[in-house]
The first five atom37 places (N, CA, C, CB, O) and aatype in JSON, in Angstrom:
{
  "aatype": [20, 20, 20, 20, 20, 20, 20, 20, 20, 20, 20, 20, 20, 20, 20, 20, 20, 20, 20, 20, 20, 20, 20, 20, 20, 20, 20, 20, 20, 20, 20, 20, 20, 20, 20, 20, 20, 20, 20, 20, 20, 20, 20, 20, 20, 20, 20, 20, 20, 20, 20, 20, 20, 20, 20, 20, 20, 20, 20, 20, 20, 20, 20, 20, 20, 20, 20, 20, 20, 20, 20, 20, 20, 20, 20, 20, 20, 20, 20, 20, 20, 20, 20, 20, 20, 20, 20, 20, 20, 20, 20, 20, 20, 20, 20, 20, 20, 20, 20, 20, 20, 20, 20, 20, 20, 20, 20, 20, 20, 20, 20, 20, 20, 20, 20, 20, 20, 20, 20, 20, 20, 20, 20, 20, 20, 20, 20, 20],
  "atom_mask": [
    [1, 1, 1, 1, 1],
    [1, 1, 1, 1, 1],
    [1, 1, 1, 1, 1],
    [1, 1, 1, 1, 1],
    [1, 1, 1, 1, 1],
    [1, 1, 1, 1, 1],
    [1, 1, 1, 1, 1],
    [1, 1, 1, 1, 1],
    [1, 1, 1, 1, 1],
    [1, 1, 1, 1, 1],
    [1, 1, 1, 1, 1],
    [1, 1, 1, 1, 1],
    [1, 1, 1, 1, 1],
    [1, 1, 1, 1, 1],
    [1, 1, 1, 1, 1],
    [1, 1, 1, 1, 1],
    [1, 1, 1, 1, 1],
    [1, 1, 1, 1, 1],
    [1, 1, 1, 1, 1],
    [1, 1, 1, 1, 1],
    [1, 1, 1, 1, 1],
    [1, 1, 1, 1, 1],
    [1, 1, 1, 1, 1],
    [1, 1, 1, 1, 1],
    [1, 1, 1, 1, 1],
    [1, 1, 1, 1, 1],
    [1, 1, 1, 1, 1],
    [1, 1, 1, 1, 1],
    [1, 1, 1, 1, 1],
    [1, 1, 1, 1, 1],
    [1, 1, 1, 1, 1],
    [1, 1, 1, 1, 1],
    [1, 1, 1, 1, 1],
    [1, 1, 1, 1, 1],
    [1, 1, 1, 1, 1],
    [1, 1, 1, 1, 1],
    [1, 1, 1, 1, 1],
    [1, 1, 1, 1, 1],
    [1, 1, 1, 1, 1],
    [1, 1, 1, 1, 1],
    [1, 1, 1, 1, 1],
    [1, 1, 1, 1, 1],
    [1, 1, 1, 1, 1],
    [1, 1, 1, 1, 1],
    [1, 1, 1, 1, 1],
    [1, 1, 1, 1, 1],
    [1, 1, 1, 1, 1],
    [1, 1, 1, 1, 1],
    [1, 1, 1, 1, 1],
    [1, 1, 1, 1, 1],
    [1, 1, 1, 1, 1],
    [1, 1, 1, 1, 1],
    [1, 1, 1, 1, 1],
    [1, 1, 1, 1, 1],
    [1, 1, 1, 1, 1],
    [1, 1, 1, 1, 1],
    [1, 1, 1, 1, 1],
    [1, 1, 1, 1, 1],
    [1, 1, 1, 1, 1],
    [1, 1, 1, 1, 1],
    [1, 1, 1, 1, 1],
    [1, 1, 1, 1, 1],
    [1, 1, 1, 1, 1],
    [1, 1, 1, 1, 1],
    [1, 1, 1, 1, 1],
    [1, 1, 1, 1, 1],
    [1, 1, 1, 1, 1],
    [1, 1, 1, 1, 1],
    [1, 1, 1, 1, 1],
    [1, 1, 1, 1, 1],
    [1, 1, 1, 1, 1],
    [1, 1, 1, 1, 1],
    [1, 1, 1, 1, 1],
    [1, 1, 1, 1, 1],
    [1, 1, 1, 1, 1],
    [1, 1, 1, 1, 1],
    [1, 1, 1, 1, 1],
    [1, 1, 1, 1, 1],
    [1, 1, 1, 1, 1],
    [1, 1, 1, 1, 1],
    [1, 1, 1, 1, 1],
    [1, 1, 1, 1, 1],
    [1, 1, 1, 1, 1],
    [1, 1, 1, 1, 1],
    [1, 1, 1, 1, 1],
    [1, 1, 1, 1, 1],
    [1, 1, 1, 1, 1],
    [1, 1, 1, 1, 1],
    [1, 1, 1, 1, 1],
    [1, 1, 1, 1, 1],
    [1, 1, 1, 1, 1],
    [1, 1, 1, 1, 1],
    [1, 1, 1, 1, 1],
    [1, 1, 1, 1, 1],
    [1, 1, 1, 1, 1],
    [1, 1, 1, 1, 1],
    [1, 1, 1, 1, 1],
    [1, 1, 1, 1, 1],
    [1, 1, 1, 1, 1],
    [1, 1, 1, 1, 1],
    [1, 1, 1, 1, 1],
    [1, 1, 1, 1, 1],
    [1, 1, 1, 1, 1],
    [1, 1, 1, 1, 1],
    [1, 1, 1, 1, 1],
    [1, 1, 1, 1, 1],
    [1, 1, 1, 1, 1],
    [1, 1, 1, 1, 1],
    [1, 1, 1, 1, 1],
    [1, 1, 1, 1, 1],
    [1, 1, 1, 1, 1],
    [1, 1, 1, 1, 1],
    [1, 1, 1, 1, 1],
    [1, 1, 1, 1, 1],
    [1, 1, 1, 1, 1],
    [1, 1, 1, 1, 1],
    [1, 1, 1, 1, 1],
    [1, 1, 1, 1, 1],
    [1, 1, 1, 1, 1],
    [1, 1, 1, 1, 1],
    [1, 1, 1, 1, 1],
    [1, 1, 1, 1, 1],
    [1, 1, 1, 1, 1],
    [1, 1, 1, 1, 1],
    [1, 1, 1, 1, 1],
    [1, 1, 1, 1, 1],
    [1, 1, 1, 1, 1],
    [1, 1, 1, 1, 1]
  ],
  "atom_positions": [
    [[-9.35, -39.88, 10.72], [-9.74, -40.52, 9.48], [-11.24, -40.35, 9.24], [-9.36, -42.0, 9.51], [-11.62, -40.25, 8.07]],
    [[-12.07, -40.32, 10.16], [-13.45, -40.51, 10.01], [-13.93, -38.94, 9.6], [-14.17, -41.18, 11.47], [-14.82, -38.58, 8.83]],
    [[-12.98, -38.18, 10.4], [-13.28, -36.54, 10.4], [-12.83, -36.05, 8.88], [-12.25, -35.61, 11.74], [-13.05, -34.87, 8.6]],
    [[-12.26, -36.83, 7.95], [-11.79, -36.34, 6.4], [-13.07, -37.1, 5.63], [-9.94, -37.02, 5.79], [-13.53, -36.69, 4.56]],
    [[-13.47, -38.07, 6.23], [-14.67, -38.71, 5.07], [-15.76, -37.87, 5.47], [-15.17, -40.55, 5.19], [-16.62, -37.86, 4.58]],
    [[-16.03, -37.26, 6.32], [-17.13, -36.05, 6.66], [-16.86, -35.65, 5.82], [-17.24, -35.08, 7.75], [-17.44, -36.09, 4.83]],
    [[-15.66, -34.41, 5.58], [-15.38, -33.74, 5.17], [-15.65, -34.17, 3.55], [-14.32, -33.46, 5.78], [-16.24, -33.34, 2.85]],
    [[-15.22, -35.51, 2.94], [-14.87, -35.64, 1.49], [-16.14, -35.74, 1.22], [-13.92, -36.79, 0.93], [-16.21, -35.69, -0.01]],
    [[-17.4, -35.88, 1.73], [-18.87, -36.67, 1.9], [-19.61, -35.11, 1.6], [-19.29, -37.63, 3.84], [-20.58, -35.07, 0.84]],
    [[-19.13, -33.95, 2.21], [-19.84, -32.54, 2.59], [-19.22, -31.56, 1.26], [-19.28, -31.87, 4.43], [-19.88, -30.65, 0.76]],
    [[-17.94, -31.9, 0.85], [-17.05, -31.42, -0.45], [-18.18, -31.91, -1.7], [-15.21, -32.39, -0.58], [-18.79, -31.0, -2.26]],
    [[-18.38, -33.04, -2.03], [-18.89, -33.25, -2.99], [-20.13, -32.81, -3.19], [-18.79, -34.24, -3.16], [-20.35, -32.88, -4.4]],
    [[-21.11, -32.37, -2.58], [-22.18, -31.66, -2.79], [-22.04, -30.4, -3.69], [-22.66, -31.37, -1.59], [-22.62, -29.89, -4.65]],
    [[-20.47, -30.04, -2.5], [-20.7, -28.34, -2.74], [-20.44, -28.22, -3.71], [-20.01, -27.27, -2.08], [-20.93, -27.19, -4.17]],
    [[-19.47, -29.16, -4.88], [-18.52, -29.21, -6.1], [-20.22, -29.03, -6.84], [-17.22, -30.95, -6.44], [-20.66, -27.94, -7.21]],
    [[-20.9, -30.21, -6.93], [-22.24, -30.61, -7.52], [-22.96, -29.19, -7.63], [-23.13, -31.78, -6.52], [-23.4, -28.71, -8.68]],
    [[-23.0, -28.67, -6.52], [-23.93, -27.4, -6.45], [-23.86, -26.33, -7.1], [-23.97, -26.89, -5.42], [-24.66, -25.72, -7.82]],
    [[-22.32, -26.07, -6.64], [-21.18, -24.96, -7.62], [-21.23, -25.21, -9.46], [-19.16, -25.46, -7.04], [-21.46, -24.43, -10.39]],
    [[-21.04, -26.11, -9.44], [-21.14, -26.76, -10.99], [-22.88, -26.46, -11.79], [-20.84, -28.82, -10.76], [-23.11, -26.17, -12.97]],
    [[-23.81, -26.64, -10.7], [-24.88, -26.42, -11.18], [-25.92, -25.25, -11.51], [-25.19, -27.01, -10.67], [-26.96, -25.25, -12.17]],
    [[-24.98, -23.83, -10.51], [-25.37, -22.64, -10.34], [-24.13, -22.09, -11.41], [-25.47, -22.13, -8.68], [-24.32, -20.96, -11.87]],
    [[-22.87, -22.82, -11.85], [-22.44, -21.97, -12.77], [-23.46, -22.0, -14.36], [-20.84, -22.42, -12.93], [-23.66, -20.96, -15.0]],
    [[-23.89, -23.04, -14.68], [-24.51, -23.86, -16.0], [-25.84, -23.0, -16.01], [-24.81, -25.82, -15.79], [-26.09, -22.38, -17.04]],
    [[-26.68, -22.92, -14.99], [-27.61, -22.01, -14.46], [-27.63, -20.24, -14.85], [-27.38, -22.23, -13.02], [-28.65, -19.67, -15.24]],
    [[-26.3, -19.57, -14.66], [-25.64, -18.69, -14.8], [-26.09, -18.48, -16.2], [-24.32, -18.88, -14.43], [-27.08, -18.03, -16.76]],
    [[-24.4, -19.25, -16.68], [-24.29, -19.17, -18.13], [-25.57, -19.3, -19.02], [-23.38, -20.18, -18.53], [-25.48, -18.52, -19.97]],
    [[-26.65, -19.98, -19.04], [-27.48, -19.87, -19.45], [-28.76, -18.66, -19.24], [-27.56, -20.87, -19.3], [-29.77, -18.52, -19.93]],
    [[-28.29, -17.83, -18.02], [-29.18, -17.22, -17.68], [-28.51, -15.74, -18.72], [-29.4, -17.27, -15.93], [-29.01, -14.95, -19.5]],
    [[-27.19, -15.97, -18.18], [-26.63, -14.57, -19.41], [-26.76, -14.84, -21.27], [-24.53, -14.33, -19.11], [-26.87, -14.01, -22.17]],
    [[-26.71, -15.93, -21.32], [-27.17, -16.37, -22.89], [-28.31, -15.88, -23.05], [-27.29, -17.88, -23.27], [-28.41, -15.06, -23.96]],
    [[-29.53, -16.21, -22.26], [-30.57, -15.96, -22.69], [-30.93, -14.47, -22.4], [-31.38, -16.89, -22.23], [-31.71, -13.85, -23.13]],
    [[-30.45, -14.01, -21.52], [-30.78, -12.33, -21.57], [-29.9, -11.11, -22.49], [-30.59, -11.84, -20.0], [-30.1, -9.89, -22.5]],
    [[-28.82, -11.95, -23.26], [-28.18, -11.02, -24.82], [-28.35, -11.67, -25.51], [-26.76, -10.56, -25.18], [-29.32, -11.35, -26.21]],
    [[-27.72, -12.88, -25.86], [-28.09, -13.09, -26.85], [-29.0, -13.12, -27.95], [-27.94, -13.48, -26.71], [-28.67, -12.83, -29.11]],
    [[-30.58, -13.59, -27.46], [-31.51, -13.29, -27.85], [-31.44, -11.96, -29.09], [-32.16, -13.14, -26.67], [-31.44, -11.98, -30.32]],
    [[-31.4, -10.85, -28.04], [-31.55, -9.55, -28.72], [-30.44, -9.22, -29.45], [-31.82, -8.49, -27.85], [-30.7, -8.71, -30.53]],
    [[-29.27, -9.36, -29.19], [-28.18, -9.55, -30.1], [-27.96, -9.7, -31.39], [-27.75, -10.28, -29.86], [-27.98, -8.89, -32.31]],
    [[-27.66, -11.29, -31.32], [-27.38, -11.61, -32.42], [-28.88, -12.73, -33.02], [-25.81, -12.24, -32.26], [-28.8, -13.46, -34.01]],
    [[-30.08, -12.61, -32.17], [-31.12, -12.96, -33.11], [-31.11, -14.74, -32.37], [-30.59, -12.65, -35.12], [-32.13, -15.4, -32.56]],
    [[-30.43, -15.12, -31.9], [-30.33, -16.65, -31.67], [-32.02, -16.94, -30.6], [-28.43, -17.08, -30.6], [-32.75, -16.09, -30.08]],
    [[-32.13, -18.42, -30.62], [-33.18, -19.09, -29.61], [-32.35, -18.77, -28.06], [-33.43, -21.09, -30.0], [-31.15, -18.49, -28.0]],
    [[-33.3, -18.88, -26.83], [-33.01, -19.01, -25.8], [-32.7, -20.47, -25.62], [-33.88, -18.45, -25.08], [-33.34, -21.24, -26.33]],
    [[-31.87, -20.93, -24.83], [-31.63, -22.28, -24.53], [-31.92, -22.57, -22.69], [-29.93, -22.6, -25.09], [-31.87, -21.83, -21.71]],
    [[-32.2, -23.92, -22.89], [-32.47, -24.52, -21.45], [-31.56, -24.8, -20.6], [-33.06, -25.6, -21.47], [-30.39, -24.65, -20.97]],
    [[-31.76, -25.17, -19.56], [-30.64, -26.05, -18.91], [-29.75, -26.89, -19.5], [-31.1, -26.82, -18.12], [-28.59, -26.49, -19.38]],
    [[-29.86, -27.7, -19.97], [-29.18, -28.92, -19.96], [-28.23, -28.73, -21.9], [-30.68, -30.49, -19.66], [-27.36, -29.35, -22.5]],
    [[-29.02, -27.66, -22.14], [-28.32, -27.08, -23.87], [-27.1, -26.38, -23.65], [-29.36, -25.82, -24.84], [-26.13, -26.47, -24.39]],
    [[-27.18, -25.38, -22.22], [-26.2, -24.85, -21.72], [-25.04, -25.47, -20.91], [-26.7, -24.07, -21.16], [-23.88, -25.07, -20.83]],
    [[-25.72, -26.72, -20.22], [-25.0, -26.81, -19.6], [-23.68, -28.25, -21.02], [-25.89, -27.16, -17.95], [-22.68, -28.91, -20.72]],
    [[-24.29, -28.14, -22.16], [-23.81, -28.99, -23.11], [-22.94, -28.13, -23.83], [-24.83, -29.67, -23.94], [-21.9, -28.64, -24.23]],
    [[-23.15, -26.8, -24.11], [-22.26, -25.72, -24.7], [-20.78, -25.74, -23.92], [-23.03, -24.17, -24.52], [-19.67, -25.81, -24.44]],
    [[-21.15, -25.65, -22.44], [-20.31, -25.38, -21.78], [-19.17, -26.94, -21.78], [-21.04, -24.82, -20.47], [-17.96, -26.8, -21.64]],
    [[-19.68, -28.05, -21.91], [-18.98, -29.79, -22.12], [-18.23, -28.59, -23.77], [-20.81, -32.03, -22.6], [-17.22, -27.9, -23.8]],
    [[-18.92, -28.75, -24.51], [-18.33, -28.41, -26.04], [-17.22, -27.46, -26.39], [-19.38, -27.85, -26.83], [-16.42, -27.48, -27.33]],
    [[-17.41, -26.42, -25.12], [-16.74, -25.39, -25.64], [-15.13, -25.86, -24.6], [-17.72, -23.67, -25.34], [-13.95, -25.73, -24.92]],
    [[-15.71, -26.38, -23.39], [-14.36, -27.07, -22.76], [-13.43, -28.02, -23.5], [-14.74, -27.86, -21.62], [-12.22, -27.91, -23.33]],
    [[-13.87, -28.83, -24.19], [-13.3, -30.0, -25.67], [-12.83, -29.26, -26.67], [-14.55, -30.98, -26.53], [-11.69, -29.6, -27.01]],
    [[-13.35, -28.25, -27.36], [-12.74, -27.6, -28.17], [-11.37, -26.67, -28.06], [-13.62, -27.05, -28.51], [-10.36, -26.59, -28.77]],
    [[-11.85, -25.91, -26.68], [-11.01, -24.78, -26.69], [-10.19, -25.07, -25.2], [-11.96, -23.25, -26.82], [-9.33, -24.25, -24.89]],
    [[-10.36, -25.84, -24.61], [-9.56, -26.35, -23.32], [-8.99, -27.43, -23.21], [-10.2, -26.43, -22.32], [-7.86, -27.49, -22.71]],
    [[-9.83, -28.81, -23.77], [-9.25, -29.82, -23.08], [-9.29, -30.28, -21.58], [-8.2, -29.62, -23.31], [-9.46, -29.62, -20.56]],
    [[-9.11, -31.49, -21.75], [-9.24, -31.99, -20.36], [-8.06, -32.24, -19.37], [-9.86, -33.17, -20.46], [-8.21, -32.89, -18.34]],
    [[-6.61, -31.56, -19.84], [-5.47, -31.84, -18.81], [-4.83, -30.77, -18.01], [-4.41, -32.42, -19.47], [-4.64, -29.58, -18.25]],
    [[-4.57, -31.51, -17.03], [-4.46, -30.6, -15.85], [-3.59, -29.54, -15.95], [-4.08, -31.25, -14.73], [-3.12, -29.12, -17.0]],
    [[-3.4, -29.15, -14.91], [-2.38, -27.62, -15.06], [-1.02, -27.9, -15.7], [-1.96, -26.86, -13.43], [-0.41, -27.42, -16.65]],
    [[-0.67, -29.18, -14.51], [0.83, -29.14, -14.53], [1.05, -29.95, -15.95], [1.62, -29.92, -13.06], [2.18, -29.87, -16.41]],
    [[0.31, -30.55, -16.52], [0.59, -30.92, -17.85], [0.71, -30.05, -19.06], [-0.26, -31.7, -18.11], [1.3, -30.29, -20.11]],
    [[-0.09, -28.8, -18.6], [-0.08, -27.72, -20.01], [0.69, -26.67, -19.59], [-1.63, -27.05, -20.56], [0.7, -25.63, -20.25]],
    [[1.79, -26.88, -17.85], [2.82, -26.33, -17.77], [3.66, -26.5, -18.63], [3.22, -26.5, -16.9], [4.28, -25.68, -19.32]],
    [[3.7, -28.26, -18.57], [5.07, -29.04, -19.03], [4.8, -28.75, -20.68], [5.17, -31.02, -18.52], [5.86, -28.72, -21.31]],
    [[3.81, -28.57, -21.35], [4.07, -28.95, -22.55], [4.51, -27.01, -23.03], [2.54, -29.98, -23.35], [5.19, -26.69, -24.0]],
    [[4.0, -26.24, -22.21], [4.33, -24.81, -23.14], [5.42, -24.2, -22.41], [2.99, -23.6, -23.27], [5.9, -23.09, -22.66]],
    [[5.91, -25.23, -21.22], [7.35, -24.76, -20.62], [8.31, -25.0, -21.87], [7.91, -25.75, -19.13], [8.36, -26.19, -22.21]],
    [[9.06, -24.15, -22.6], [10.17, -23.92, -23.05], [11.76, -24.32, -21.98], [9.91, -22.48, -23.41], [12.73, -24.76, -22.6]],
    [[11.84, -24.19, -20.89], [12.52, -24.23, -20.26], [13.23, -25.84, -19.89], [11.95, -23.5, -19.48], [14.31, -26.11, -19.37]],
    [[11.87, -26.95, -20.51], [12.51, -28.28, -19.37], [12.32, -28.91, -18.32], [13.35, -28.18, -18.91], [11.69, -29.96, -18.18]],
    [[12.88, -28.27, -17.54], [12.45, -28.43, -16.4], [12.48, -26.48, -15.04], [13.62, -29.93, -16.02], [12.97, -25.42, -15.42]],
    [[11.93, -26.66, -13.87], [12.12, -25.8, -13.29], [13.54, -25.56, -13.0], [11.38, -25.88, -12.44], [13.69, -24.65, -12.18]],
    [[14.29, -25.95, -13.29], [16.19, -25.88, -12.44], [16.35, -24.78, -13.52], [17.77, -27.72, -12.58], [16.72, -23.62, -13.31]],
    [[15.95, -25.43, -14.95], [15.99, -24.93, -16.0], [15.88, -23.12, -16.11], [15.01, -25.69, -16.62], [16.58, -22.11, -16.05]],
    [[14.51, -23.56, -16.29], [13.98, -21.86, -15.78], [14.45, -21.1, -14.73], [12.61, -21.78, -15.37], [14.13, -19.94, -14.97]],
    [[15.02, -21.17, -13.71], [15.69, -20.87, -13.0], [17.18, -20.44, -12.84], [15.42, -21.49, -12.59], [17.64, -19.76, -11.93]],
    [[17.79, -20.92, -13.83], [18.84, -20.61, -14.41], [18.77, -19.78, -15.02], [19.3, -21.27, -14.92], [19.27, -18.72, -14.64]],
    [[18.1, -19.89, -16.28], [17.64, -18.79, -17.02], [17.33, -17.35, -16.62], [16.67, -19.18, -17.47], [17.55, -16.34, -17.29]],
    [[16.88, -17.45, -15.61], [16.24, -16.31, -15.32], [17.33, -15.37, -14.29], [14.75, -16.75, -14.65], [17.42, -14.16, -14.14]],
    [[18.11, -16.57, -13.64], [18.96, -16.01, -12.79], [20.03, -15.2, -13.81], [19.59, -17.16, -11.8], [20.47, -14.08, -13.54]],
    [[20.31, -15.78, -14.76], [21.34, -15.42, -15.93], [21.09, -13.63, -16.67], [21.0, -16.8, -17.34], [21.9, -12.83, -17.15]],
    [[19.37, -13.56, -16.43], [19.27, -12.6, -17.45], [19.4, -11.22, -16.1], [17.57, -12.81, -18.6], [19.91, -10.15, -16.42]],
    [[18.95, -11.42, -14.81], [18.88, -10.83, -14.11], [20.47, -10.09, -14.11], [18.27, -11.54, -13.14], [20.68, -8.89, -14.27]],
    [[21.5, -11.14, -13.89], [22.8, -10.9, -13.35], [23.08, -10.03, -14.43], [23.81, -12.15, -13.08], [23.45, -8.89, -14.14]],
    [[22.94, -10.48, -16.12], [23.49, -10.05, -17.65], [22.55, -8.15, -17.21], [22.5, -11.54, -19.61], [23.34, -7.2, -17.21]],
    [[21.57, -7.93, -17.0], [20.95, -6.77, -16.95], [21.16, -6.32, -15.84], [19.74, -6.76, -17.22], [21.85, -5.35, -16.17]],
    [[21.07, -6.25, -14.26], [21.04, -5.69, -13.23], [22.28, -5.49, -12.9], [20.35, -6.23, -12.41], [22.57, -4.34, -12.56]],
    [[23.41, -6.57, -12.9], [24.59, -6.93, -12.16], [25.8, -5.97, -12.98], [24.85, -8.75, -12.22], [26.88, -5.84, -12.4]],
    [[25.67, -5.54, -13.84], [26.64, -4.67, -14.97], [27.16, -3.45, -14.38], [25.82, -4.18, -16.35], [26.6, -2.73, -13.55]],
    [[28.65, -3.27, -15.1], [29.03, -1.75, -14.14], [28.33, -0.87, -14.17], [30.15, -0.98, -14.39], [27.48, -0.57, -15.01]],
    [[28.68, -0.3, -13.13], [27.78, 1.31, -12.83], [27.66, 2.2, -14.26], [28.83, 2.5, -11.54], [26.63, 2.76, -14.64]],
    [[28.26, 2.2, -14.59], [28.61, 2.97, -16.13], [27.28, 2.68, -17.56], [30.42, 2.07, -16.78], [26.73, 3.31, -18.46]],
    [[27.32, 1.21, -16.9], [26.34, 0.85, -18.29], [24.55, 0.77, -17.12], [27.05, -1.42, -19.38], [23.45, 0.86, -17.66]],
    [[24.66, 0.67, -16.22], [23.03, 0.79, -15.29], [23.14, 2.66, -15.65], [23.09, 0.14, -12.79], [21.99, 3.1, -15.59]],
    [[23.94, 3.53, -15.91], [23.82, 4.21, -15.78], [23.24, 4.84, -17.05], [24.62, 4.39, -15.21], [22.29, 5.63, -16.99]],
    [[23.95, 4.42, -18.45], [23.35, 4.24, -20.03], [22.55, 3.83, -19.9], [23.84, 3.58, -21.07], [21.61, 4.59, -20.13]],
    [[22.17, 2.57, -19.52], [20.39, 1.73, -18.97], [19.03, 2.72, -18.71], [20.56, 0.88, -17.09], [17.95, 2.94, -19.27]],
    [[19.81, 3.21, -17.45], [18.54, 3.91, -17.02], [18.16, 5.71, -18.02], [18.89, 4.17, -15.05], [17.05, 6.22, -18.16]],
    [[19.21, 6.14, -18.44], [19.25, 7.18, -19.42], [18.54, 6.97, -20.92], [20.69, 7.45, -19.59], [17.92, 7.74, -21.66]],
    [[18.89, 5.69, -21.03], [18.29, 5.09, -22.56], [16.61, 5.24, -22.38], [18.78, 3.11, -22.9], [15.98, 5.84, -23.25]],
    [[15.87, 4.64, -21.15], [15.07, 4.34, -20.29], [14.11, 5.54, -20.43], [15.72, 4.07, -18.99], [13.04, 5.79, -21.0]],
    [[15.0, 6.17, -19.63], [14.41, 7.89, -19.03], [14.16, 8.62, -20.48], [15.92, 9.07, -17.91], [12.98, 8.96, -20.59]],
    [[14.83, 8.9, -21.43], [14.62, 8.93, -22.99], [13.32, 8.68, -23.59], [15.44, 7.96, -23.61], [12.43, 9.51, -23.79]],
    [[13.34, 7.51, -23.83], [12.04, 6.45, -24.09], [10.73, 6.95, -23.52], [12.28, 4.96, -23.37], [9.9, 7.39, -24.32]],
    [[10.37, 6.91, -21.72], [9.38, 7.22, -21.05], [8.87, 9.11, -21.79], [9.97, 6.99, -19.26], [7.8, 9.58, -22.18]],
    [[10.36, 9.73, -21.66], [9.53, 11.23, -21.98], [9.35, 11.32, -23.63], [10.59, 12.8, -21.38], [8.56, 12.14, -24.08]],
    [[9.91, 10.67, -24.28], [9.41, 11.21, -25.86], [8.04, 10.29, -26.23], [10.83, 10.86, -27.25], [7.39, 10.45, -27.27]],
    [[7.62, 8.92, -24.8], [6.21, 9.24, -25.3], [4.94, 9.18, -24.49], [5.95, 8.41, -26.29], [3.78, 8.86, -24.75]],
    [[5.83, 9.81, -22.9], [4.33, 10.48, -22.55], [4.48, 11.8, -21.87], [3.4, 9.51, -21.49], [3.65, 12.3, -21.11]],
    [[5.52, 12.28, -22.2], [6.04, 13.5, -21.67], [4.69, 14.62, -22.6], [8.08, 13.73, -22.15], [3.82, 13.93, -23.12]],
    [[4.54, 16.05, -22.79], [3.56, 16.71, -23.72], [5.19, 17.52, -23.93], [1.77, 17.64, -23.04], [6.25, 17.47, -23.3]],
    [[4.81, 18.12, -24.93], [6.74, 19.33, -25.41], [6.55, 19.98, -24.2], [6.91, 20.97, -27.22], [7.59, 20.29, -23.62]],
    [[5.34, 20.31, -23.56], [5.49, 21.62, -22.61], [6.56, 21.45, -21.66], [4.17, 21.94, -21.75], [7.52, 22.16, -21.34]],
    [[5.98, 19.92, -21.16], [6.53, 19.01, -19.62], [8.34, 19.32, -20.54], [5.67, 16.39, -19.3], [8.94, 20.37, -20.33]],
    [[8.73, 18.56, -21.21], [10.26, 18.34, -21.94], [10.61, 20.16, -21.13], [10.26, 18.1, -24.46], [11.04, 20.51, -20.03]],
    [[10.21, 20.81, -22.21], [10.9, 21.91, -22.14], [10.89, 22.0, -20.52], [10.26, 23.14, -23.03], [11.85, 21.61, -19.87]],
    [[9.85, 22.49, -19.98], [10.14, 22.7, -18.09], [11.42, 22.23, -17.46], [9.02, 21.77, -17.13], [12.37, 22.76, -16.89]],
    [[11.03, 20.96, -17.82], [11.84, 19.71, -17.25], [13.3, 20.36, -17.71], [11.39, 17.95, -18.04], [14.15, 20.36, -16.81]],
    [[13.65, 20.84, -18.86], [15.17, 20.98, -19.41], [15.17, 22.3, -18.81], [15.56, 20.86, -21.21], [16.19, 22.73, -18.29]],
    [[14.29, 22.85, -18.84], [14.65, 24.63, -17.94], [15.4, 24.42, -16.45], [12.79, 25.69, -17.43], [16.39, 25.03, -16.05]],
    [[14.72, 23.5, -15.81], [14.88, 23.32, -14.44], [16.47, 22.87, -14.23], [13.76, 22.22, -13.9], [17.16, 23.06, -13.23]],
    [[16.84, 22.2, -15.5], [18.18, 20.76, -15.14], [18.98, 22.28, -15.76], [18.31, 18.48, -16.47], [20.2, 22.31, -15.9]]
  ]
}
């Protein structure tokens, strides 16, 4: 127990530190294009490290993974998706030999009319 509050005591620095050399960063690449770019002021620390609060609120949000799993999972739940997926595998892979065999011909079709050159086609049909 004592050996995890070390640990949780020595974590939080590094989070602090990490957090402070990214803001550092970002401002250091702002100010060395932008400028010349698009004409803008250089910004300081603490402007950058406020872009970066702004642009997280706007375009991220503050919820966790498994919440912006659940909301753009289509599926439900995981059993869900899992089904699903098992279904499309069996409907495409699992089919008689006859139609994997149309499959992969339809396939083989497709790949040479568009990256085959006419030269490769013709060879290719000389040889078969």
């Amino acid at each position: 127990m004592n050996r995890n509050k070390k640990k949780f005591w020595l974590v939080i620095p590094c989070i602090v530190a990490a957090m402070g050399v990214f803001v550092w960063f970002f401002q250091w690449l702002w100010n060395a294009l932008l400028p010349d770019i698009l004409g803008v002021k250089a910004i300081n620390y603490w402007q950058s490290l406020g872009l970066l609060l702004l642009s997280k609120i706007l375009f991220g949000g503050f919820s966790g993974a498994k919440e912006k799993l659940k909301r753009h999972n289509n599926f439900g739940s995981d059993q869900n998706m899992n089904e699903s997926w098992k279904q499309k595998f069996e409907t495409q892979f699992c089919a008689s030999e006859e139609e994997r065999e149309k499959f992969r011909e339809m396939w083989k079709q497709r790949f040479e009319s568009k990256f085959c050159k006419p030269e490769q086609r013709k060879s290719e049909e000389n040889k078969a």
